[in-house]
BALUMMAR-300660 format. One record per residue: x, y, z of N, C-alpha, C in turn; residue number from 1; residue in one letter. Coordinates in pm, 1 decimal, m for minus. Example, Ala and Ser with C-alpha at 12.3 -4.5 7.8 and 13.67 -1.06 7.14 Angstrom:
+----------+----------+----------+----------+----------+----------+----------+----------+----------+-----+---+
:       nx :       ny :       nz :      cax :      cay :      caz :       cx :       cy :       cz :   k : r :
+----------+----------+----------+----------+----------+----------+----------+----------+----------+-----+---+
:   1319.0 :   m569.0 :    780.0 :   1230.0 :   m450.0 :    780.0 :   1320.0 :   m330.0 :    780.0 :   1 : A :
:   1285.0 :   m225.0 :    708.0 :   1367.0 :   m106.0 :    714.0 :   1290.0 :      3.0 :    787.0 :   2 : S :
+----------+----------+----------+----------+----------+----------+----------+----------+----------+-----+---+
# end
This chain:
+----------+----------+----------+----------+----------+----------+----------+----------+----------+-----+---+
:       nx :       ny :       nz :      cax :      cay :      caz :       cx :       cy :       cz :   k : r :
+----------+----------+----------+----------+----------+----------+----------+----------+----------+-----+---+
:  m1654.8 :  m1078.5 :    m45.0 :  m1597.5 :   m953.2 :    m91.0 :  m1674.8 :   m889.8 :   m206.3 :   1 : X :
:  m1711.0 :   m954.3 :   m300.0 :  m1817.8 :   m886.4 :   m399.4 :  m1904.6 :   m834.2 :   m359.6 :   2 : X :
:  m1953.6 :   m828.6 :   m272.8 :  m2082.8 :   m760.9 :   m210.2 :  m2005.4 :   m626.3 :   m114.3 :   3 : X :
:  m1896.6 :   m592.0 :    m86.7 :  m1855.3 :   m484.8 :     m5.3 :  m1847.7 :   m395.9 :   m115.1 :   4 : X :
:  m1909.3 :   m277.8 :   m102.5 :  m1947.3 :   m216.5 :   m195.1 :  m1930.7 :    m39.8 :   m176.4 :   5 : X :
:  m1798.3 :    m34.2 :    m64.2 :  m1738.8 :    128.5 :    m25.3 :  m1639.9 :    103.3 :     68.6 :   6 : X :
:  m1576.5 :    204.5 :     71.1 :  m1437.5 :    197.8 :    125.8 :  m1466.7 :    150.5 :    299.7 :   7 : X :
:  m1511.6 :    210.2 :    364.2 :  m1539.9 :    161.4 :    472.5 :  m1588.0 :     95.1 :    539.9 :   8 : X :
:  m1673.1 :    m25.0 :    462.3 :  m1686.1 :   m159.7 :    469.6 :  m1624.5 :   m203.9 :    463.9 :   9 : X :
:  m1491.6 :   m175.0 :    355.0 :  m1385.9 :   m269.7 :    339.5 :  m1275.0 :   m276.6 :    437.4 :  10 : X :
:  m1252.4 :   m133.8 :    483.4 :  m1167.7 :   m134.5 :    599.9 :  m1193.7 :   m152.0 :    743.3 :  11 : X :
:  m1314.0 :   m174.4 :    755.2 :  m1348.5 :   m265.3 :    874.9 :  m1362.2 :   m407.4 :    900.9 :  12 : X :
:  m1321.5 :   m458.3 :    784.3 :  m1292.8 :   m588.8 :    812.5 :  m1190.8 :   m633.6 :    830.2 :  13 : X :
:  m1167.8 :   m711.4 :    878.7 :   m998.3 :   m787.1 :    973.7 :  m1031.2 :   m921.7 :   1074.3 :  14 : X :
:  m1079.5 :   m996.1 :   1012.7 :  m1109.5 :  m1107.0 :   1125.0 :   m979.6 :  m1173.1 :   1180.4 :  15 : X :
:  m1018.7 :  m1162.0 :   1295.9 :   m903.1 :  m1163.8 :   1376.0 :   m836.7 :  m1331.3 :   1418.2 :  16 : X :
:   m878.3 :  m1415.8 :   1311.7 :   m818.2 :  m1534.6 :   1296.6 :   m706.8 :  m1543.9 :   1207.6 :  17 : X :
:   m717.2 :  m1389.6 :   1055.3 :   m610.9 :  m1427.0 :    986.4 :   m485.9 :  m1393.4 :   1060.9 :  18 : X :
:   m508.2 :  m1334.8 :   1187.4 :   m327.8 :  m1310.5 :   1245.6 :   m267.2 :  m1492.1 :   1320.8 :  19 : X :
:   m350.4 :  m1587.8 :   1317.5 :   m293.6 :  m1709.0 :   1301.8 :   m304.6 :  m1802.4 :   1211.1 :  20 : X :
:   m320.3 :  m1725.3 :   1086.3 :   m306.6 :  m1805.1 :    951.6 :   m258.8 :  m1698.9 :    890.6 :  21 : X :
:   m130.9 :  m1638.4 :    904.9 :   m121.5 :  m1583.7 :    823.1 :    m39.2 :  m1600.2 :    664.5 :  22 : X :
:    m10.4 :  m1720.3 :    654.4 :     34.3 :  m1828.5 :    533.4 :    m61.7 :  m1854.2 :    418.5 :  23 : X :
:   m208.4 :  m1891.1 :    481.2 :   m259.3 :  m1930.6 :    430.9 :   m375.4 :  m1789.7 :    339.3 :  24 : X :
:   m345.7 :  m1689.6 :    459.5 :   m382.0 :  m1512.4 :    402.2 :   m314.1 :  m1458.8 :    270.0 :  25 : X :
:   m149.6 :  m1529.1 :    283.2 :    m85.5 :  m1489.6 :    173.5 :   m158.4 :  m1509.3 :     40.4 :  26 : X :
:   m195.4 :  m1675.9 :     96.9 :   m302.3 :  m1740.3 :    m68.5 :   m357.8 :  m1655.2 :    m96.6 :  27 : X :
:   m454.8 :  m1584.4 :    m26.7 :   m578.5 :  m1533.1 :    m95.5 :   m541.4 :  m1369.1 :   m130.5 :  28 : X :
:   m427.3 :  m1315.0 :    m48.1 :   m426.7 :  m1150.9 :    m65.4 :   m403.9 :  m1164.8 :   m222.5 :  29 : X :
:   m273.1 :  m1267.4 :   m289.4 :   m236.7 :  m1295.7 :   m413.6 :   m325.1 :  m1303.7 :   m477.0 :  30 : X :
:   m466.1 :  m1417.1 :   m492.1 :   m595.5 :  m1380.0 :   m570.9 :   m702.1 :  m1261.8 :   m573.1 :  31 : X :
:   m682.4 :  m1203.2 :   m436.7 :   m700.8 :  m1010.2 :   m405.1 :   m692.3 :   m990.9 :   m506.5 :  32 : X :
:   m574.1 :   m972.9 :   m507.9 :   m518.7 :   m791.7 :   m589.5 :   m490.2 :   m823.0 :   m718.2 :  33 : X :
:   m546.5 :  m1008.9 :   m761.9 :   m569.5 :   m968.1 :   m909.5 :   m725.9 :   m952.0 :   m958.5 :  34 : X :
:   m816.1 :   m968.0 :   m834.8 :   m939.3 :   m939.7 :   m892.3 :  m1001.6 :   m848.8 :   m966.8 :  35 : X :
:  m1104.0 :   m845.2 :  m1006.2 :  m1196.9 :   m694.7 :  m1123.6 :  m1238.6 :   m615.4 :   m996.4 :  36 : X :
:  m1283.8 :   m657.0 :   m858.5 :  m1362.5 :   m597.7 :   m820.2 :  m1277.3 :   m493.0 :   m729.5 :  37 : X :
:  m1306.3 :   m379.1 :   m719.4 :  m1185.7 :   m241.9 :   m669.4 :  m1181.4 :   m318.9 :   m521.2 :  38 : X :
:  m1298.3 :   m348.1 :   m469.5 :  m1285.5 :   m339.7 :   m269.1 :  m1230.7 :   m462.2 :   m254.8 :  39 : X :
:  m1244.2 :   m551.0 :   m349.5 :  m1147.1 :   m666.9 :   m270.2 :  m1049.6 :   m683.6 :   m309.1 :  40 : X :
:   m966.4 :   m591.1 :   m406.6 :   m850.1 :   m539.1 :   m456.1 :   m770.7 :   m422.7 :   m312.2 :  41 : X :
:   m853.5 :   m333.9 :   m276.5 :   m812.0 :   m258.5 :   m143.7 :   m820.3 :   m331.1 :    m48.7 :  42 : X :
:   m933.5 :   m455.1 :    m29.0 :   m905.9 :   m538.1 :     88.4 :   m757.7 :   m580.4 :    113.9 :  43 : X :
:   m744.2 :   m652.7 :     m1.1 :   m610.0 :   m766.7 :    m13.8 :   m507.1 :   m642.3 :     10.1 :  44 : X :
:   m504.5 :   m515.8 :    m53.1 :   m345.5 :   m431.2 :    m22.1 :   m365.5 :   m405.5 :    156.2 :  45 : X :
:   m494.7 :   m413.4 :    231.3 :   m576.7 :   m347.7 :    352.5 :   m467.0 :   m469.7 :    413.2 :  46 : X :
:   m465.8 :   m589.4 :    402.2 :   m454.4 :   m718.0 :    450.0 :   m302.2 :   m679.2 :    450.0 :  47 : X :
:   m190.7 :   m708.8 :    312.8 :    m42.0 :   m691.4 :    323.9 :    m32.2 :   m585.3 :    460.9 :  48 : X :
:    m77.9 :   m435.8 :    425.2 :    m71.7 :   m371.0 :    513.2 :    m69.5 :   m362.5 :    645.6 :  49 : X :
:   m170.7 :   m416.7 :    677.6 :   m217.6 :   m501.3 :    814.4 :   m100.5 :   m596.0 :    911.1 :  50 : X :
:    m84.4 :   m709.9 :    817.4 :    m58.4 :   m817.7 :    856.3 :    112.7 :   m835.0 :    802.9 :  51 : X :
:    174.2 :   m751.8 :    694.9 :    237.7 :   m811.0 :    659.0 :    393.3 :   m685.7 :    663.3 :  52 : X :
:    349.3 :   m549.6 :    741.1 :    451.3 :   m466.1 :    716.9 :    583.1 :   m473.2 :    853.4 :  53 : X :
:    537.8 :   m548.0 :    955.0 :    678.6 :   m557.4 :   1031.8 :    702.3 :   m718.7 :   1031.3 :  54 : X :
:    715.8 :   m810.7 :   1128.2 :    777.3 :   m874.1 :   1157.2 :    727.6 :  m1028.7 :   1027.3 :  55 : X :
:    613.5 :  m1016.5 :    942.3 :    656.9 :  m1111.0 :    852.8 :    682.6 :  m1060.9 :    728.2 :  56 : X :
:    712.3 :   m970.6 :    725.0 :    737.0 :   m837.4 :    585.8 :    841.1 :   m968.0 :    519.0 :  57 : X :
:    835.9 :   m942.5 :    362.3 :    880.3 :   m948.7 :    309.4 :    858.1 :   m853.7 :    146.8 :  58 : X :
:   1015.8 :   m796.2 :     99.5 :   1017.1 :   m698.9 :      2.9 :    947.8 :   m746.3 :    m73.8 :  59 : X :
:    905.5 :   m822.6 :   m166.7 :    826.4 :   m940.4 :   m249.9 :    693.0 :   m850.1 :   m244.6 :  60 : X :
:    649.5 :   m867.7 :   m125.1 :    480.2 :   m757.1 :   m130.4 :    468.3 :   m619.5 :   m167.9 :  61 : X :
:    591.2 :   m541.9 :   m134.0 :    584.9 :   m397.7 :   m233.1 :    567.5 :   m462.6 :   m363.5 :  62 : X :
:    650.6 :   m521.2 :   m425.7 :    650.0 :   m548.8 :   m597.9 :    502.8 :   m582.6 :   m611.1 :  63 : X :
:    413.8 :   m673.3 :   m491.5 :    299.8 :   m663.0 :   m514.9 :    197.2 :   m621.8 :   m548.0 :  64 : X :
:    189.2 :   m487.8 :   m423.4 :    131.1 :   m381.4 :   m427.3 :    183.3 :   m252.7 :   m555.7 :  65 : X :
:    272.1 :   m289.9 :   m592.0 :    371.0 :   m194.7 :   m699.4 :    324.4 :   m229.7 :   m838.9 :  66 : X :
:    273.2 :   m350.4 :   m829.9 :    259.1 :   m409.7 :   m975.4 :     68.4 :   m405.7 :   m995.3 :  67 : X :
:    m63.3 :   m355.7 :   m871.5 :   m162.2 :   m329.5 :   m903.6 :   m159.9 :   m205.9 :  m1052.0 :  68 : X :
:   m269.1 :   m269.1 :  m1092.9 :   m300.6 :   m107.6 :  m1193.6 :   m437.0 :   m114.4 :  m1199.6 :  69 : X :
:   m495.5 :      7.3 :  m1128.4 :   m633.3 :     85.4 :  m1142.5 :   m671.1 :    182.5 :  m1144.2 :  70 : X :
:   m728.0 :    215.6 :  m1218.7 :   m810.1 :    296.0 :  m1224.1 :   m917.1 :    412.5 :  m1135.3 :  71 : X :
:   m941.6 :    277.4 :  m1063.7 :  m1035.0 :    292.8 :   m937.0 :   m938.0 :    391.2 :   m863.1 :  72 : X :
:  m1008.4 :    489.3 :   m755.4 :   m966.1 :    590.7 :   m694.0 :   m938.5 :    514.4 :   m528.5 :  73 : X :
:  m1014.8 :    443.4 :   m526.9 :  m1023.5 :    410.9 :   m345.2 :   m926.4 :    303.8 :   m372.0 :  74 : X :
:   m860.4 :    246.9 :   m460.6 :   m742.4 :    135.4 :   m485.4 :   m637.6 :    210.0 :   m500.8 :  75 : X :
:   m623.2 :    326.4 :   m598.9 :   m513.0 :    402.3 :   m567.7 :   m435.6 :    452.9 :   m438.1 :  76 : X :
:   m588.5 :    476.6 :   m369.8 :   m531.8 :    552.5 :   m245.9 :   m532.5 :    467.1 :   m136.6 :  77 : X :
:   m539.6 :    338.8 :   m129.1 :   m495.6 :    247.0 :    m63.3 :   m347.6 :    209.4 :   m126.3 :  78 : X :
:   m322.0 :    206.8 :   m241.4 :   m160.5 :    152.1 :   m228.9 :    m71.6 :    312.8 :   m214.3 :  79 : X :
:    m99.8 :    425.8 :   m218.4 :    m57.7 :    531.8 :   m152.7 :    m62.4 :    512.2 :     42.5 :  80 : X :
:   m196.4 :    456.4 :     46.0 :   m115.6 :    466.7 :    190.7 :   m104.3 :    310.1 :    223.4 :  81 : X :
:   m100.1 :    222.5 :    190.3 :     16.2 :     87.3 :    167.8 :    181.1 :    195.8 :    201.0 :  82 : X :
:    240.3 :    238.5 :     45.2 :    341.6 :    291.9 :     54.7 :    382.3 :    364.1 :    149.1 :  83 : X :
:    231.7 :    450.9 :    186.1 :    345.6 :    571.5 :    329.4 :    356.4 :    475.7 :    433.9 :  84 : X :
:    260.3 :    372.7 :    493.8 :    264.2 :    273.6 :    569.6 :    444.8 :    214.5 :    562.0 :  85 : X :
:    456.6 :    177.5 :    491.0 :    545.3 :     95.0 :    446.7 :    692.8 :    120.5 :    464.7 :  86 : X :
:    695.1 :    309.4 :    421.7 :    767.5 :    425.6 :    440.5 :    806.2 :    413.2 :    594.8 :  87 : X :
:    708.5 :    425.0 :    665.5 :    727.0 :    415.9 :    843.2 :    752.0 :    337.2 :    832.6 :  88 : X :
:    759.6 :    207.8 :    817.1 :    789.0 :     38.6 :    884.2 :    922.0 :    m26.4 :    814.8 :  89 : X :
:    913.2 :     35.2 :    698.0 :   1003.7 :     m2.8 :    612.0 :   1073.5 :     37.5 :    477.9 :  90 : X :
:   1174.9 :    151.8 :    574.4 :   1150.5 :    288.2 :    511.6 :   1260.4 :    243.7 :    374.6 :  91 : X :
:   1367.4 :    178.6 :    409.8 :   1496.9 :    164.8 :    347.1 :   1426.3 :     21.9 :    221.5 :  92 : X :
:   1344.0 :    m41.2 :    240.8 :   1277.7 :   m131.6 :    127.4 :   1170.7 :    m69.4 :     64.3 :  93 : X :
:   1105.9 :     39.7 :     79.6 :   1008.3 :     90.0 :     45.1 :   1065.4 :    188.5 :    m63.6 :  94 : X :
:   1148.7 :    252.1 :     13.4 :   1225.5 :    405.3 :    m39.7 :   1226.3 :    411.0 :   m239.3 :  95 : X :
:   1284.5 :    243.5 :   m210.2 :   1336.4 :    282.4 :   m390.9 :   1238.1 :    290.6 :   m492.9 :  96 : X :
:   1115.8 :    237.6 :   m437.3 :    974.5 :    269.0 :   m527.2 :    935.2 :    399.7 :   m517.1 :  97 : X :
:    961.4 :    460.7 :   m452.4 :    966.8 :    640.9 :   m516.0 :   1065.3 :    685.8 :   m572.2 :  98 : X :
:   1172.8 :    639.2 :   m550.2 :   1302.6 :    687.1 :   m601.8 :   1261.1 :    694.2 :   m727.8 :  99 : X :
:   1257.5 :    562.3 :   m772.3 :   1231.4 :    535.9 :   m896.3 :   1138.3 :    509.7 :   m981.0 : 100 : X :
:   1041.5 :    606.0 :   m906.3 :    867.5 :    629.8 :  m1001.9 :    827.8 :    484.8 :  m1027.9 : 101 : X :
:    787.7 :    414.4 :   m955.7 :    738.0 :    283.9 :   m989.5 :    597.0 :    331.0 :   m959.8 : 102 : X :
:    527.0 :    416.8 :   m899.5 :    363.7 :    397.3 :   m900.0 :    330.9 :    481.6 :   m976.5 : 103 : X :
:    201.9 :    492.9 :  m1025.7 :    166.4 :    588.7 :  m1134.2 :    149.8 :    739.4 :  m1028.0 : 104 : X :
:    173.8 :    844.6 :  m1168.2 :    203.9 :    966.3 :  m1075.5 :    132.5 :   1005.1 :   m970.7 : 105 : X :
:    m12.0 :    986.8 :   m978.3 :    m94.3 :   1043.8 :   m867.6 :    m56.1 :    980.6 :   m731.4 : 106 : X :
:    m81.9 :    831.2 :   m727.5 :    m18.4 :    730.9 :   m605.5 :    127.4 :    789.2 :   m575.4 : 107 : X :
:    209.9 :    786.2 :   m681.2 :    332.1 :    865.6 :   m621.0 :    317.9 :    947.5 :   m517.6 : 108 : X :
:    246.8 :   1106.8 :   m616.9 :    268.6 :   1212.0 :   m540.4 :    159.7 :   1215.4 :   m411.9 : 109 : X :
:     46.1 :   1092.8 :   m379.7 :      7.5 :   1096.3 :   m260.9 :     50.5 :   1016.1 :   m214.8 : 110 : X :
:    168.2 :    926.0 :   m193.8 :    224.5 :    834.5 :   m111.0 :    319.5 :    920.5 :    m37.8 : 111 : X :
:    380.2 :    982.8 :   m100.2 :    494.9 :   1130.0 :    m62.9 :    391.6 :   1217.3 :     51.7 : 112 : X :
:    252.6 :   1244.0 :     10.5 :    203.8 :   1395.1 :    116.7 :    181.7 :   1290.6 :    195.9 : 113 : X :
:     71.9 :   1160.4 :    166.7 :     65.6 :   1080.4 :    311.1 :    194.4 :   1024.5 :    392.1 : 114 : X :
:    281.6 :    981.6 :    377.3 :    421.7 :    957.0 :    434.6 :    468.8 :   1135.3 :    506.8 : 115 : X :
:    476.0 :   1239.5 :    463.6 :    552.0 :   1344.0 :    505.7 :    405.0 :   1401.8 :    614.3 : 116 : X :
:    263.7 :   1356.9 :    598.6 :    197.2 :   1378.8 :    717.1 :    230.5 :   1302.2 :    804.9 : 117 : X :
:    320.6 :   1207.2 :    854.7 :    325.4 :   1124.9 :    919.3 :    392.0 :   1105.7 :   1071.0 : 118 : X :
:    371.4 :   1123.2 :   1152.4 :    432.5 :   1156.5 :   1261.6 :    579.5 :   1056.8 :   1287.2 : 119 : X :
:    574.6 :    923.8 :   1220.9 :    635.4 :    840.4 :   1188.8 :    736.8 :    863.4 :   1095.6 : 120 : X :
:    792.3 :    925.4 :   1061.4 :    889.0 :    962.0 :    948.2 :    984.0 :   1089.4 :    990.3 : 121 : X :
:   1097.5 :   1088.5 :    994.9 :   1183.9 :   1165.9 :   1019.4 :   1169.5 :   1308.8 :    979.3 : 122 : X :
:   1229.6 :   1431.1 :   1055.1 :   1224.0 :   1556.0 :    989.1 :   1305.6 :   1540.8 :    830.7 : 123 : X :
:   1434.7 :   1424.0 :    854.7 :   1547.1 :   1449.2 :    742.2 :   1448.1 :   1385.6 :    613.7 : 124 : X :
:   1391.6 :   1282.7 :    647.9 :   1323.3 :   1184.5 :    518.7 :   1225.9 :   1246.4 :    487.6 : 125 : X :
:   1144.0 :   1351.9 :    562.6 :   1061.1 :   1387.2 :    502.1 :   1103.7 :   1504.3 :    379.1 : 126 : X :
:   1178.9 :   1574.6 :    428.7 :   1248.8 :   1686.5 :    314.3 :   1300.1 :   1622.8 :    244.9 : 127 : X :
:   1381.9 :   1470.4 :    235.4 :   1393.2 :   1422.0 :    108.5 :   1280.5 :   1354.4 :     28.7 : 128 : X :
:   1188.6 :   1344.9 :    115.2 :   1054.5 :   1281.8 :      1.5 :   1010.8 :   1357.7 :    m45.1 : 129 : X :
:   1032.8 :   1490.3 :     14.7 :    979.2 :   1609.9 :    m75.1 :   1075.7 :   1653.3 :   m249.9 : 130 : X :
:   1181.7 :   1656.0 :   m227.3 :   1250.0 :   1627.5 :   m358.6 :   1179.4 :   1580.7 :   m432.7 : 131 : X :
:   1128.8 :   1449.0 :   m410.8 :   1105.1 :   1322.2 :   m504.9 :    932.9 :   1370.9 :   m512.7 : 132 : X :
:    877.9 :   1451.8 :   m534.8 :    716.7 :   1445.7 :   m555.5 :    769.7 :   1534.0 :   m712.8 : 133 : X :
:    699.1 :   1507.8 :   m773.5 :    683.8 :   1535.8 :   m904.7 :    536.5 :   1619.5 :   m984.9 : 134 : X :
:    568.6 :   1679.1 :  m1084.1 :    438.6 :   1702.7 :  m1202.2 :    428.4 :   1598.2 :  m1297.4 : 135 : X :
:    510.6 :   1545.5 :  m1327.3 :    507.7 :   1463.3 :  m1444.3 :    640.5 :   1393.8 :  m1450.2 : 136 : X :
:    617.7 :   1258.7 :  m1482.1 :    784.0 :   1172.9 :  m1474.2 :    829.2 :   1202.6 :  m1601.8 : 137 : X :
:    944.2 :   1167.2 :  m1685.8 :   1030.1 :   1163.2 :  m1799.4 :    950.4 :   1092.9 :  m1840.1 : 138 : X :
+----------+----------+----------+----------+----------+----------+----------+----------+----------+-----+---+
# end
């Protein structure tokens, strides 16, 4: 991973053994997304995303992805679309991290336009995610 060195290197990787380890994926997404380096920080949210938003989901990985902080632009906009991802798959566990401004504002307000582009998301949820996009939190 230190050597992937742009966004689309990083999102072309997926070896297709971690979908029968995916226990042992958990290990490493966890040492991911505390690394320095941005792409194997977007790998590891690339990976939850991937591997971890329907049938072995657990709420535990938003707080995951909820609790990154960077700087980096191509990490932001991977846990923006983590969240709209998440929004489609798992709309009612996802929901309250916008409710309640848990990502920093920019990720917010592009987790909201990527989720309401989404063909996946209701006419009703999308006019309420629109409520919830903001200029600035309290």
């Amino acid at each position: 991973m230190p050597f992937v060195d742009n966004w689309a290197t990083c999102d072309q990787l997926s070896p297709k053994c971690f979908k029968k380890h995916r226990a042992e994926l958990l290990e490493y997404i966890e040492k991911w997304l505390e690394d320095s380096h941005p792409y194997t920080v977007r790998f590891g949210i690339g990976m939850l995303m991937q591997h971890f938003l329907e049938e072995d989901f657990e709420p535990r990985f938003l707080d995951w992805v909820a609790g990154v902080q960077s700087e980096a632009y191509y990490v932001n906009m991977m846990i923006a679309w983590y969240f709209a991802t998440a929004l489609t798959k798992q709309y009612d566990a996802a929901l309250p991290y916008i409710e309640n401004r848990s990502l920093a504002l920019w990720t917010h307000n592009k987790t909201i336009q990527k989720a309401i582009e989404s063909y996946r998301i209701s006419n009703e949820q999308k006019a309420y995610l629109r409520t919830l996009k903001t200029k600035a939190f309290p």
